[in-house]
MIDOSE-1310 file (N, C-alpha, C; in nm, 2 decimals, decimal comma, always signed):
residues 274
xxxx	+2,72/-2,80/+5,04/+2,81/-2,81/+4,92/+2,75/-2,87/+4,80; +2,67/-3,00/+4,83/+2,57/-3,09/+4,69/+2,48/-2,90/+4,65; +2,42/-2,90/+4,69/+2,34/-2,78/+4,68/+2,39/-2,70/+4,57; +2,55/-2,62/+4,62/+2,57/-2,52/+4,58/+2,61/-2,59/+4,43
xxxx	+2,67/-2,72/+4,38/+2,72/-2,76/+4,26/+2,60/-2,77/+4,21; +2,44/-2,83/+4,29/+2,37/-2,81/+4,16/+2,35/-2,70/+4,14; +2,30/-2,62/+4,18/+2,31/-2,45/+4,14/+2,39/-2,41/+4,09; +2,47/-2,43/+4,05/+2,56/-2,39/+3,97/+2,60/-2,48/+3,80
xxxx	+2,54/-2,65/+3,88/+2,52/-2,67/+3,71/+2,43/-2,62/+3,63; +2,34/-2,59/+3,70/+2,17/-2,54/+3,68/+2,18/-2,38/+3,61; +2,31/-2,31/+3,64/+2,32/-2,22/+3,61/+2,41/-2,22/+3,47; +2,50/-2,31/+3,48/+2,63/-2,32/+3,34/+2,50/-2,36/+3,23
xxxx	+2,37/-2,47/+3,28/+2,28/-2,55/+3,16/+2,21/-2,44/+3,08; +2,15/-2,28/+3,20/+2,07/-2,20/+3,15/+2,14/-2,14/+3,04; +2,31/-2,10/+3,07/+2,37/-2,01/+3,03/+2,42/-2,10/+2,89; +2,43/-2,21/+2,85/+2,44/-2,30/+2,71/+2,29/-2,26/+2,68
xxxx	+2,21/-2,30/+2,72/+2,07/-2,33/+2,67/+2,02/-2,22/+2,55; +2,05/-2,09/+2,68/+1,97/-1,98/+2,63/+2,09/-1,89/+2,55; +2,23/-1,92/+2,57/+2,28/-1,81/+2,49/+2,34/-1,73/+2,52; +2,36/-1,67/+2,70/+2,36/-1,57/+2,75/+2,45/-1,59/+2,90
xxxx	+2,49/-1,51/+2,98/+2,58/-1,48/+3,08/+2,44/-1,46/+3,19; +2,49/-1,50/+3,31/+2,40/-1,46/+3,40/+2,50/-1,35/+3,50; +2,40/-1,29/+3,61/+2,49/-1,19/+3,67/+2,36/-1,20/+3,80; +2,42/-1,13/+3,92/+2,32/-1,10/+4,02/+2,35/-0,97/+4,06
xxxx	+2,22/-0,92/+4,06/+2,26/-0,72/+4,13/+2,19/-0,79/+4,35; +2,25/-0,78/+4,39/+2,14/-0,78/+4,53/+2,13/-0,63/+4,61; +2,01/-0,62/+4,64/+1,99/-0,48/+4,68/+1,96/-0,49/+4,87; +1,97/-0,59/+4,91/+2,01/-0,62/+5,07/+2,15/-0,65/+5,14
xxxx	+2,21/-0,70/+5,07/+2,28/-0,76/+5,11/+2,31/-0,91/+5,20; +2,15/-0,96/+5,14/+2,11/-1,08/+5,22/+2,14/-1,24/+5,08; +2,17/-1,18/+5,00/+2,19/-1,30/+4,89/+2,34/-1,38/+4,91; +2,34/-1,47/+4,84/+2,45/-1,57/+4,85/+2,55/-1,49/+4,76
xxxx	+2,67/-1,49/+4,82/+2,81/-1,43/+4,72/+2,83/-1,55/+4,63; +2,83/-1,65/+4,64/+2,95/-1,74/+4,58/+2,86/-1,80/+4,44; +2,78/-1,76/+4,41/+2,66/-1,82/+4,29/+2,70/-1,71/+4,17; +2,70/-1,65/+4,15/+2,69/-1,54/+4,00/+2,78/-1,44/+4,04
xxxx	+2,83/-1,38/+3,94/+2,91/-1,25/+3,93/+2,82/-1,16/+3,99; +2,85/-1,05/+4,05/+2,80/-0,93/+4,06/+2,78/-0,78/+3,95; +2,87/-0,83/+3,86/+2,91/-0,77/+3,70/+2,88/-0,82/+3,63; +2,88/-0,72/+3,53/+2,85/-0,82/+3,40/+2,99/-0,84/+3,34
xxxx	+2,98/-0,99/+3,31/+3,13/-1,04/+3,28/+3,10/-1,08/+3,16; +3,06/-1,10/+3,10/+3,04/-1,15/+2,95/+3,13/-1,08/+2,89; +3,16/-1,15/+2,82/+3,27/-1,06/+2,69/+3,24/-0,98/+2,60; +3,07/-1,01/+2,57/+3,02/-0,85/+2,53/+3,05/-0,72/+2,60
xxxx	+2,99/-0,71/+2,74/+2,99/-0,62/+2,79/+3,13/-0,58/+2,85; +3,23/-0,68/+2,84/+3,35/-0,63/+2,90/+3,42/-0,53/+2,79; +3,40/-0,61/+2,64/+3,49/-0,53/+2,53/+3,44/-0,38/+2,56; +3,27/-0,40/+2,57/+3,26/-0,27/+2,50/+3,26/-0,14/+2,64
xxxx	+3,27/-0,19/+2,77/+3,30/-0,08/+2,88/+3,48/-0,07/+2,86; +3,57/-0,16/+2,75/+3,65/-0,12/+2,84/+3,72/-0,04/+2,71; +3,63/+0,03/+2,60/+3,64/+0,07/+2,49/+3,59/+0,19/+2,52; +3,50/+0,22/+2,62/+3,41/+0,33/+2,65/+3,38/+0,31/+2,79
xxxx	+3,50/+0,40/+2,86/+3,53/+0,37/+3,00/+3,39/+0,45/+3,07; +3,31/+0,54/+3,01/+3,18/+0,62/+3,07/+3,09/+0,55/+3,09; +3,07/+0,41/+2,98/+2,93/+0,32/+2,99/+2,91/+0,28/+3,15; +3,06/+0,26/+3,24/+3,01/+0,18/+3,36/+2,90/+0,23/+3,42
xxxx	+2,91/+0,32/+3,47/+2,86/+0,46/+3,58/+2,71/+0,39/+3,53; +2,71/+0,47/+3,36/+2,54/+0,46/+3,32/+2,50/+0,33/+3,31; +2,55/+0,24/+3,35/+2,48/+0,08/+3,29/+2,44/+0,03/+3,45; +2,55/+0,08/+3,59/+2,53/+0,05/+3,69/+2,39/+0,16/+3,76
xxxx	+2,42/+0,26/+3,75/+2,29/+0,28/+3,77/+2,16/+0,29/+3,75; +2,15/+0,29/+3,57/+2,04/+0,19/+3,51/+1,98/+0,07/+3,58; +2,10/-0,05/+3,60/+2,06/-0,18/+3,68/+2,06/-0,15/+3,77; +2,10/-0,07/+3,86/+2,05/-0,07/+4,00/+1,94/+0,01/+4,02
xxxx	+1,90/+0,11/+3,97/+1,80/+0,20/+4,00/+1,67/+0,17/+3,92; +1,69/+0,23/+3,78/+1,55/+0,21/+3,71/+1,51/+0,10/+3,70; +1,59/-0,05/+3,72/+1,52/-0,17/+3,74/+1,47/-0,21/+3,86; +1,51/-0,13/+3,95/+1,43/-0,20/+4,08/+1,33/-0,10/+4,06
xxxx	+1,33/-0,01/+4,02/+1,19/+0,04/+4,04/+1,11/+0,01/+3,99; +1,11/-0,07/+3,85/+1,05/-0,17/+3,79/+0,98/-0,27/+3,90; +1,06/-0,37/+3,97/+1,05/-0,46/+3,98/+0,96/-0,42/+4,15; +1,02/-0,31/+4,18/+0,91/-0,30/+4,31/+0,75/-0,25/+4,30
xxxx	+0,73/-0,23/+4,17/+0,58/-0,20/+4,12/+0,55/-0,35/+4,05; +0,63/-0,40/+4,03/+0,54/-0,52/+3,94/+0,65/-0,64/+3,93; +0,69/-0,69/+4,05/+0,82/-0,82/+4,01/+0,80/-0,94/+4,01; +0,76/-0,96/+3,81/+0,81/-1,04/+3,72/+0,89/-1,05/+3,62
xxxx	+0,94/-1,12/+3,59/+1,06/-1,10/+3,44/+1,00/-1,03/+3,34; +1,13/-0,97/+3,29/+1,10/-0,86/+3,20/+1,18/-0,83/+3,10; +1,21/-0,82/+3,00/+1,34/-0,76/+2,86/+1,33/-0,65/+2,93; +1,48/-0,58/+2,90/+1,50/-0,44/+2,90/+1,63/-0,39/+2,78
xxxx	+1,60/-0,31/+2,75/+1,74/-0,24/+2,67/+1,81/-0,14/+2,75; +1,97/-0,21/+2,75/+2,04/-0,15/+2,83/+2,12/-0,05/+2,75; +2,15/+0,08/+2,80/+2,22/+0,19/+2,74/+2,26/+0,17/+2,59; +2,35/+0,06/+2,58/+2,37/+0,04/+2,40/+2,28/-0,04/+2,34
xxxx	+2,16/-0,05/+2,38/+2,03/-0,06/+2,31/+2,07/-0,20/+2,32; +2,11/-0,31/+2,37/+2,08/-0,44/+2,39/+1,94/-0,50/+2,49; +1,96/-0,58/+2,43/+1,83/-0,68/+2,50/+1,87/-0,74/+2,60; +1,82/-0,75/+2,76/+1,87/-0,85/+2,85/+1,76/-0,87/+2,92
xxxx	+1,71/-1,01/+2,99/+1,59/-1,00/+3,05/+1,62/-1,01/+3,22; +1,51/-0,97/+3,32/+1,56/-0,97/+3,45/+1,47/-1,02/+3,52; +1,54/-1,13/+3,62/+1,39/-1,22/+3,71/+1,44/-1,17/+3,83; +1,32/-1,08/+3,87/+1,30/-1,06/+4,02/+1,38/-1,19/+4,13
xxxx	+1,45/-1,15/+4,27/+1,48/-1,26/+4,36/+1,41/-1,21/+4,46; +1,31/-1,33/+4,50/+1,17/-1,27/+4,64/+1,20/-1,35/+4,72; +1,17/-1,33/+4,79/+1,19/-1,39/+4,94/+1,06/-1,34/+5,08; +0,95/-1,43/+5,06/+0,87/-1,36/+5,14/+0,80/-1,25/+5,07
xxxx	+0,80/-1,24/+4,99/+0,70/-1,16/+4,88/+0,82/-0,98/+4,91; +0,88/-1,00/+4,96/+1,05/-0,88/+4,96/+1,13/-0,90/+4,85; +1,17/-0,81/+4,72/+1,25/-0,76/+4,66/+1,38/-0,76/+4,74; +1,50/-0,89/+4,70/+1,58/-0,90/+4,75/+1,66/-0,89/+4,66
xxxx	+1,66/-0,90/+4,51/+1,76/-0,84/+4,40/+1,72/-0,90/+4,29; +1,81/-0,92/+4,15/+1,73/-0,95/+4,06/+1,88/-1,04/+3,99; +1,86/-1,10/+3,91/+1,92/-1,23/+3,83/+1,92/-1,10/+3,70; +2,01/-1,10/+3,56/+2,00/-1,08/+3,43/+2,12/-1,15/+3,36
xxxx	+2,02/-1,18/+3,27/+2,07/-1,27/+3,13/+2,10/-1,21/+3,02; +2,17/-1,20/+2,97/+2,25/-1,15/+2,82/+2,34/-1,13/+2,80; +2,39/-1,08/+2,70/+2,31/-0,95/+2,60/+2,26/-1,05/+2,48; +2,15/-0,99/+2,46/+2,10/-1,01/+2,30/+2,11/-0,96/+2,19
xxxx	+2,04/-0,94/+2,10/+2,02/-0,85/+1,98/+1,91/-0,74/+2,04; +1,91/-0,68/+1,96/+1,74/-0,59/+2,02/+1,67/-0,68/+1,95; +1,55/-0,63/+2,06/+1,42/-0,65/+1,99/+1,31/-0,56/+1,94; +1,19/-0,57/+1,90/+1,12/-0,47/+1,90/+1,07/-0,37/+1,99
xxxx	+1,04/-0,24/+2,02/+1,02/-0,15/+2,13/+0,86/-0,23/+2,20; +0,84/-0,25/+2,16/+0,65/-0,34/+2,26/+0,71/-0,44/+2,27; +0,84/-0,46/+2,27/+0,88/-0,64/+2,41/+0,92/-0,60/+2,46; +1,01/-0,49/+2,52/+1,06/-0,41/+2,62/+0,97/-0,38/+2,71
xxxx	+1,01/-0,37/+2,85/+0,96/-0,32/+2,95/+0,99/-0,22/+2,99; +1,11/-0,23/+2,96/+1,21/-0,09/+3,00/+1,37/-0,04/+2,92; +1,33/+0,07/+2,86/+1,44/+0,12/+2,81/+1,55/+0,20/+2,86; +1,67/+0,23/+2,87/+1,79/+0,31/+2,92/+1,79/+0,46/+2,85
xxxx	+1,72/+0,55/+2,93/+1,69/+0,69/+2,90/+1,79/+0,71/+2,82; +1,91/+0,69/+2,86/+2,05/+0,78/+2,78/+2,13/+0,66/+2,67; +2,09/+0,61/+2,53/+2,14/+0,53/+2,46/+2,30/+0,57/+2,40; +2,38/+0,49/+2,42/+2,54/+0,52/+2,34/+2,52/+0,47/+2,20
xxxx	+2,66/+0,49/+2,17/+2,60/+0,40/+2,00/+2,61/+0,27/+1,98; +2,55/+0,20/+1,93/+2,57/+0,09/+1,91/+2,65/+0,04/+1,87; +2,74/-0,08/+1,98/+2,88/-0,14/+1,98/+2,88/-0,23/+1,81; +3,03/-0,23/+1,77/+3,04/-0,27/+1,64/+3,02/-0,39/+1,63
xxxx	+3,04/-0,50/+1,76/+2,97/-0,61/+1,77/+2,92/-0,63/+1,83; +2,78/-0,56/+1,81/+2,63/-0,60/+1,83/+2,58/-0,71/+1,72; +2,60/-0,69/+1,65/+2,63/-0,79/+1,51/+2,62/-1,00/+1,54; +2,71/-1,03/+1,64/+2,72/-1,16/+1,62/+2,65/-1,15/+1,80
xxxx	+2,53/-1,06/+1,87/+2,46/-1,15/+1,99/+2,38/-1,22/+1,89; +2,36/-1,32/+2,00/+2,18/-1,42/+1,95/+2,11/-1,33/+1,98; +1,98/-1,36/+1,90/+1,85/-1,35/+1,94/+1,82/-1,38/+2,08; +1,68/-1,30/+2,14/+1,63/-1,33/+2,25/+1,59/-1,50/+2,24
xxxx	+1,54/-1,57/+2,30/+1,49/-1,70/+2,25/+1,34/-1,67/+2,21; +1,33/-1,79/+2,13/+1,17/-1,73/+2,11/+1,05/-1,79/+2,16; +1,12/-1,90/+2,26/+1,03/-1,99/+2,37/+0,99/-1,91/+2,51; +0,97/-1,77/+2,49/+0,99/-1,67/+2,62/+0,97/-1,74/+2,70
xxxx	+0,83/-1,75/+2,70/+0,78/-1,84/+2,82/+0,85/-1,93/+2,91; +0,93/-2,02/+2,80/+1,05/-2,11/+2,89/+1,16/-2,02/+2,92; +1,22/-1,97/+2,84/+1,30/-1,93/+2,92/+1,27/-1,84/+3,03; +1,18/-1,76/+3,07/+1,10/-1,69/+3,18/+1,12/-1,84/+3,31
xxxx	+1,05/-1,90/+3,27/+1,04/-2,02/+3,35/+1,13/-2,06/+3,41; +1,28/-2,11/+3,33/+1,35/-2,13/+3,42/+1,47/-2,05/+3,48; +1,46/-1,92/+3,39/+1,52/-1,85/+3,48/+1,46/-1,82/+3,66; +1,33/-1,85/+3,62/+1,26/-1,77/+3,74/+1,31/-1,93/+3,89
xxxx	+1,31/-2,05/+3,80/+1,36/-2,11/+3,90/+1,52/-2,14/+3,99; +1,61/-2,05/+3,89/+1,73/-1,97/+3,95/+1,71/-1,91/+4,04; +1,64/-1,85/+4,00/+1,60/-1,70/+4,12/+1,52/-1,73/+4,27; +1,47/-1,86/+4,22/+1,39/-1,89/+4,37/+1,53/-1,98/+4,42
xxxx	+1,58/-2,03/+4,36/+1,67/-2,13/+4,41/+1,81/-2,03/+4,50; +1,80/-1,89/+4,45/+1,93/-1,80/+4,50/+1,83/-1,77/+4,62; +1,72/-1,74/+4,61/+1,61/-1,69/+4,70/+1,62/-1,78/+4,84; +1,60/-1,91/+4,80/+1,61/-2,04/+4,91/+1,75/-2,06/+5,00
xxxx	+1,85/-2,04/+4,95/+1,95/-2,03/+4,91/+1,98/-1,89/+5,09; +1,92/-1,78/+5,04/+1,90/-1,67/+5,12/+1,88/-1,70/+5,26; +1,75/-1,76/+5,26/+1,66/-1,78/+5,34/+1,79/-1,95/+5,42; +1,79/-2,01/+5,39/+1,84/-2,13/+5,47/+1,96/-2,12/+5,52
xxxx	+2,09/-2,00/+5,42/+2,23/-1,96/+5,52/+2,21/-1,80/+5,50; +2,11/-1,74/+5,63/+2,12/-1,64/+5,65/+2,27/-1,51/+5,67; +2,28/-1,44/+5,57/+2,41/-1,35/+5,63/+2,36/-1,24/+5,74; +2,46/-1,26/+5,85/+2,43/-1,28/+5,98/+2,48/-1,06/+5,95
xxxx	+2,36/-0,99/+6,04/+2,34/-0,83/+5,99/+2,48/-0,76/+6,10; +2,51/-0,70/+6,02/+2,71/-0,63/+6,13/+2,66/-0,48/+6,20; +2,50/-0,45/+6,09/+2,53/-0,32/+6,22/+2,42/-0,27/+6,25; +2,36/-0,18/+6,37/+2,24/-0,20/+6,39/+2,15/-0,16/+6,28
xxxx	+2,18/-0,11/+6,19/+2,07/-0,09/+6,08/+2,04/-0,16/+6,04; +2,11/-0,27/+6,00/+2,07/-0,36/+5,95/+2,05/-0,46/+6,02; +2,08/-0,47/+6,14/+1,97/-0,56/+6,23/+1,83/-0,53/+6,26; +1,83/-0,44/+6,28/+1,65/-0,35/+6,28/+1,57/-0,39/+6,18
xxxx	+1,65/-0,39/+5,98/+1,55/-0,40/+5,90/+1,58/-0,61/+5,88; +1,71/-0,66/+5,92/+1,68/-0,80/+5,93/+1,51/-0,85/+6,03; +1,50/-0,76/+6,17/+1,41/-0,83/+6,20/+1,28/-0,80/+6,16; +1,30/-0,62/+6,10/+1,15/-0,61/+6,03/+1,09/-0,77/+5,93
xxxx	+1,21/-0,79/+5,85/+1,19/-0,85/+5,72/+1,17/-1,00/+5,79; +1,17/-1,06/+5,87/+1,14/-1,15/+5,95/+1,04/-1,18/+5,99; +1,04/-1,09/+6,11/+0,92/-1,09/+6,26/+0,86/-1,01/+6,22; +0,76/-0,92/+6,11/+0,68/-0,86/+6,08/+0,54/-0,88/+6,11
xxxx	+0,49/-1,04/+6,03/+0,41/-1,08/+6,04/+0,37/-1,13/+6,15; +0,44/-1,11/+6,32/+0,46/-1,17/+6,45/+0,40/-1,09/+6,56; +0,40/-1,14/+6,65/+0,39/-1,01/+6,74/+0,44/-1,00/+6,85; +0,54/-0,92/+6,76/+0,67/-0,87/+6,81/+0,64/-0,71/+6,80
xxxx	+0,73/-0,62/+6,91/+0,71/-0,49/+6,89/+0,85/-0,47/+6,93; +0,87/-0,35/+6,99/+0,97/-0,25/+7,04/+1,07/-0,28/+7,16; +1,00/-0,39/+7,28/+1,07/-0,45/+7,36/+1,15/-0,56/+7,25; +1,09/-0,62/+7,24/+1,19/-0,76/+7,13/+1,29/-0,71/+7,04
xxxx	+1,30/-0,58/+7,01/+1,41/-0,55/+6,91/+1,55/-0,47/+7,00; +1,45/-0,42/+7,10/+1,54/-0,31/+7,21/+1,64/-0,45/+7,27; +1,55/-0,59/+7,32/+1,65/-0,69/+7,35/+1,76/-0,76/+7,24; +1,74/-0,76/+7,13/+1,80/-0,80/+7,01/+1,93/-0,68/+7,05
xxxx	+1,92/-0,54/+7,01/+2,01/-0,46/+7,05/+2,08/-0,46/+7,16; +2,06/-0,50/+7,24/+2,09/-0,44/+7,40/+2,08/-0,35/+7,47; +1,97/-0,32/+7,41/+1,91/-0,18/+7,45/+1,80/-0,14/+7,54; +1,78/-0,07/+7,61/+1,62/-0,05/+7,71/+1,56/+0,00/+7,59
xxxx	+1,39/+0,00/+7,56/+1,31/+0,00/+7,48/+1,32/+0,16/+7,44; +1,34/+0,25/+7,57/+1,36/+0,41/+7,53/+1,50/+0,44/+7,42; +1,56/+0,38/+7,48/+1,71/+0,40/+7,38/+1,71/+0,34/+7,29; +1,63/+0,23/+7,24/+1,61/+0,15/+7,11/+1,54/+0,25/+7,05
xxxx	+1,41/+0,31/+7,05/+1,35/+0,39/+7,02/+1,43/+0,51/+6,94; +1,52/+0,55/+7,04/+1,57/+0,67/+6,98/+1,69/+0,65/+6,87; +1,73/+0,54/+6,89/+1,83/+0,49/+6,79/+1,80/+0,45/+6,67; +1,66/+0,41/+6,67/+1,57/+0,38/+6,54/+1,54/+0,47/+6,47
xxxx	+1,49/+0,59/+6,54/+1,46/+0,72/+6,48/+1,58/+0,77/+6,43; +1,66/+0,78/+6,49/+1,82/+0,85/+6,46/+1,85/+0,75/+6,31; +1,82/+0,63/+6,33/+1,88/+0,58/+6,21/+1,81/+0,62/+6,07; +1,66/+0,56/+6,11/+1,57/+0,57/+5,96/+1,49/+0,72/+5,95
xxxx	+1,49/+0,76/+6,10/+1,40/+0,89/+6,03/+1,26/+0,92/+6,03; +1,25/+0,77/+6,15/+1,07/+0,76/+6,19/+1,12/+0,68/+6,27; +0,99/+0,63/+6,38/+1,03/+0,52/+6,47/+0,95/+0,38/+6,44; +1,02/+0,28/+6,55/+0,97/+0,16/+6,53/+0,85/+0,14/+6,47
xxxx	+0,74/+0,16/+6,57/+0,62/+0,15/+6,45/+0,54/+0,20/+6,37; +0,61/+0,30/+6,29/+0,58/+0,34/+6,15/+0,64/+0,25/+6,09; +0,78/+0,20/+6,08/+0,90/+0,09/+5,98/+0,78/-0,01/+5,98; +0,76/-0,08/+6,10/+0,66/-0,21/+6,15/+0,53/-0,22/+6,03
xxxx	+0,47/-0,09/+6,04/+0,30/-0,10/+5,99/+0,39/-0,05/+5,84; +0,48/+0,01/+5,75/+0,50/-0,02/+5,63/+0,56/-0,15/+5,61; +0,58/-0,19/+5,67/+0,69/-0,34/+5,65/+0,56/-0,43/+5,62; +0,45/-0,43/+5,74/+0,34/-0,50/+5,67/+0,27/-0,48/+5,59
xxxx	+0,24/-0,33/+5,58/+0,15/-0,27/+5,43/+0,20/-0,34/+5,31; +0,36/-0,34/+5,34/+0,47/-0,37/+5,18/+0,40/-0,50/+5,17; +0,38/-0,59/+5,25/+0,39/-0,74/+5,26/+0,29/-0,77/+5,18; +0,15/-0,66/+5,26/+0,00/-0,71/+5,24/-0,03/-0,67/+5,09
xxxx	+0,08/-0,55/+5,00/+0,00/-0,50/+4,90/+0,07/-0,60/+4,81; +0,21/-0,72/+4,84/+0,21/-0,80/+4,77/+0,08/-0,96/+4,75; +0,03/-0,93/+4,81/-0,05/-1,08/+4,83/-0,17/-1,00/+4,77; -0,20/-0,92/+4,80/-0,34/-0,83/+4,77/-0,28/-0,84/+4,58
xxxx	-0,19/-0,83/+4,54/-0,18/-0,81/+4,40/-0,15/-0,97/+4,36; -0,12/-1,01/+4,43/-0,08/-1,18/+4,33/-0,13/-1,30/+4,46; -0,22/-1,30/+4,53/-0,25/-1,41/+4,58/-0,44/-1,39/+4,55; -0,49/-1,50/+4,61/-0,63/-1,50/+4,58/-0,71/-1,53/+4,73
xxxx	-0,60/-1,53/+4,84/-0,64/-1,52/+5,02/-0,68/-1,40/+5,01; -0,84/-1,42/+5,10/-0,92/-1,32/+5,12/-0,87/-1,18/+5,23; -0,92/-1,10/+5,24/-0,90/-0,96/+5,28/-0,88/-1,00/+5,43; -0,97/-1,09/+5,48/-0,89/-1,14/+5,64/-0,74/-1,23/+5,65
xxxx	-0,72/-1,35/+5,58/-0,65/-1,36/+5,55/-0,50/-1,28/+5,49; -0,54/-1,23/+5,45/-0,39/-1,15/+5,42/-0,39/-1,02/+5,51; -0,49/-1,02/+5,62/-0,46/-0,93/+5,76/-0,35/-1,03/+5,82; -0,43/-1,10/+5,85/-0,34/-1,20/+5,98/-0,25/-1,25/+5,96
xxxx	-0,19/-1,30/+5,81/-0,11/-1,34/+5,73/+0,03/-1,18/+5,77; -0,01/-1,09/+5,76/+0,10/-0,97/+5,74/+0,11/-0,92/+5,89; +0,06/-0,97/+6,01/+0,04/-0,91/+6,13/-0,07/-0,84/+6,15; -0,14/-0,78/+6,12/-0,25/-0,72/+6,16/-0,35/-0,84/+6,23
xxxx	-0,40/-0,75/+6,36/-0,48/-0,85/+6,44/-0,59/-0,87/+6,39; -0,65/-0,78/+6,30/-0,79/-0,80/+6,24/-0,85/-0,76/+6,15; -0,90/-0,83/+6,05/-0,92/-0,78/+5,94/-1,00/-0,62/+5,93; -1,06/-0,57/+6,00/-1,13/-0,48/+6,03/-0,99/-0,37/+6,07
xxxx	-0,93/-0,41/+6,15/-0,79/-0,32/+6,16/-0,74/-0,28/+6,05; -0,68/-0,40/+6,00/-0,63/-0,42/+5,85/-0,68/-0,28/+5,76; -0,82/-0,28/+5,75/-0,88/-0,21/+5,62/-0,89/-0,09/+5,63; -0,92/-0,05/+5,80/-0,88/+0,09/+5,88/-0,74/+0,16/+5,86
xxxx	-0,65/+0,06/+5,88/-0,49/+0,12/+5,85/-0,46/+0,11/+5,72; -0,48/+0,03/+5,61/-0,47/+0,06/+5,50/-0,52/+0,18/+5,41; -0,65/+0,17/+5,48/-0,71/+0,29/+5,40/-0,68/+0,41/+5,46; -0,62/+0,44/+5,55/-0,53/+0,57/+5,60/-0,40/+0,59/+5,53
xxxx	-0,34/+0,51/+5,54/-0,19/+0,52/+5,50/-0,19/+0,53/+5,32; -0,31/+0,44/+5,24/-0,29/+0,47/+5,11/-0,40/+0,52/+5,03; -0,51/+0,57/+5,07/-0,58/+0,61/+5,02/-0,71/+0,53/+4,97; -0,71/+0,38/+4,99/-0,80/+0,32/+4,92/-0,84/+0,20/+5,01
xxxx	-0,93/+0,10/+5,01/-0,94/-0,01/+5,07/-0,91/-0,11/+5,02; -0,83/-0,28/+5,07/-0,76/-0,34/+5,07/-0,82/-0,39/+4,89; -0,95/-0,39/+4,93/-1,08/-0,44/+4,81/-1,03/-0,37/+4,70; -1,04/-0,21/+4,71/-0,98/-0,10/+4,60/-0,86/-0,15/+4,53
xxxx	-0,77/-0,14/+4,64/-0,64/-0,18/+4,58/-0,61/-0,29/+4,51; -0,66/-0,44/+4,56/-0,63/-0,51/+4,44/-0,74/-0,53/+4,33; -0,85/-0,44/+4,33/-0,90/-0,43/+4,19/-0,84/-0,37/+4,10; -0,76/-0,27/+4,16/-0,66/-0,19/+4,03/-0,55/-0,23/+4,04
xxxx	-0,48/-0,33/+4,10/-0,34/-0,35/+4,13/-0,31/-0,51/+4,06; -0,38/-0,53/+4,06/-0,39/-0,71/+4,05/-0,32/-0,73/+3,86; -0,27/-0,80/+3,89/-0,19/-0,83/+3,70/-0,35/-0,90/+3,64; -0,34/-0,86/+3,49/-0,41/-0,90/+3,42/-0,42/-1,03/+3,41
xx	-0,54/-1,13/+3,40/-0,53/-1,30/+3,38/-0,50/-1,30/+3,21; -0,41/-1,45/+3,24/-0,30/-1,47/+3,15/-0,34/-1,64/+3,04
């Protein structure tokens, strides 16, 4: 309960500080309900969807779609202009280097098109009060900063009152997102189910459309090509770190499944020093 009031004063301090409304999109279903709207409630965005009852549709799946695809190539904060050409910025929510949803702040004014990361293919016109948002802040950096420590705090948040999975799909990808890095296989999940390992098997396939370990070795690819891009643990290390028994395996299945070696990948993958 202490917890959840400071996170939430921590949140009312950002939302004075900076100017702006916070909101949470989660794309698991593994984040905390009771912390942020799931809409955007700000009195900007309410006048102007409920003036222009078509904006919903395009502004929800703008935020849901073309930002995570953002954010699963590259998740750090970022401005974007949303359909009526406003400014809002969005901090990735990780958990275990997993894309578990994202935090956004605004609306602003626009900014110039090279501070965007991402624009809203289909623009409406611009609401008649666009006029009285603030400006983005001009301390990016801080504000980046402490938004991003919201986001780990909803992230932690995740991680310490787990929402417990209702149906077997989502128990399969709860324990990928877990027991990945373990070794754990096909018996351990079939028990989780209640299932003999052949019938687990086939219920896996039925569900996603491949079996246990194909899900298994992407679940760890996903893991390894986040550390390979933002950690500085060596090529064995972020074998054994993601499950793989050996670095030498590691580089073998990597370089089958994407075309390059672990080496490759984060020479071209790795963010620019800052």
């Amino acid at each position: 309960m202490r917890d959840q009031a400071v996170l939430l004063n921590a949140v009312g301090a950002f939302e004075k500080q900076f100017g702006c409304r916070l909101c949470l999109h989660d794309y698991t279903g593994r984040l905390p309900k009771d912390v942020l709207p799931t809409y955007h409630l700000n009195p900007f965005c309410t006048e102007v969807k409920k003036s222009n009852p078509r904006l919903d549709p395009v502004c929800y799946s703008f935020d849901r779609n073309d930002v995570q695809d953002v954010l699963a190539k590259d998740p750090r904060p970022f401005l974007k202009h949303c359909p009526c050409g406003m400014a809002e910025a969005v901090f990735p929510v990780l958990l275990e280097h997993r894309l578990l949803g994202c935090v956004f702040a605004g609306p602003y004014a626009p900014v110039e098109k090279g501070e965007v990361a991402l624009s809203a293919p289909k623009l409406f016109q611009r609401p008649r009060n666009a006029a009285r948002l603030p400006p983005v802040p001009k301390a990016l950096d801080t504000f980046y900063a402490y938004g991003e420590l919201i986001s780990l705090e909803i992230a932690r948040r995740a991680f310490l009152n787990p929402i417990l999975p209702s149906t077997e799909k989502e128990t399969v990808q709860a324990f990928l997102d877990t027991d990945f890095s373990r070794n754990k296989g096909l018996d351990d999940i079939a028990a989780i189910l209640s299932l003999s390992s052949a019938r687990a098997s086939e219920r896996i396939h039925k569900l996603f459309g491949k079996g246990f370990t194909a899900l298994l070795r992407e679940r760890r690819l996903e893991a390894a090509k986040q550390l390979l891009r933002y950690s500085c643990f060596t090529i064995e290390t972020v074998a054994l770190r993601c499950g793989f028994r050996s670095g030498e395996y590691f580089h073998r299945v990597f370089h089958r499944e994407c075309g390059m070696s672990p080496k490759e990948y984060r020479a071209v993958h790795a963010p620019p020093e800052v």
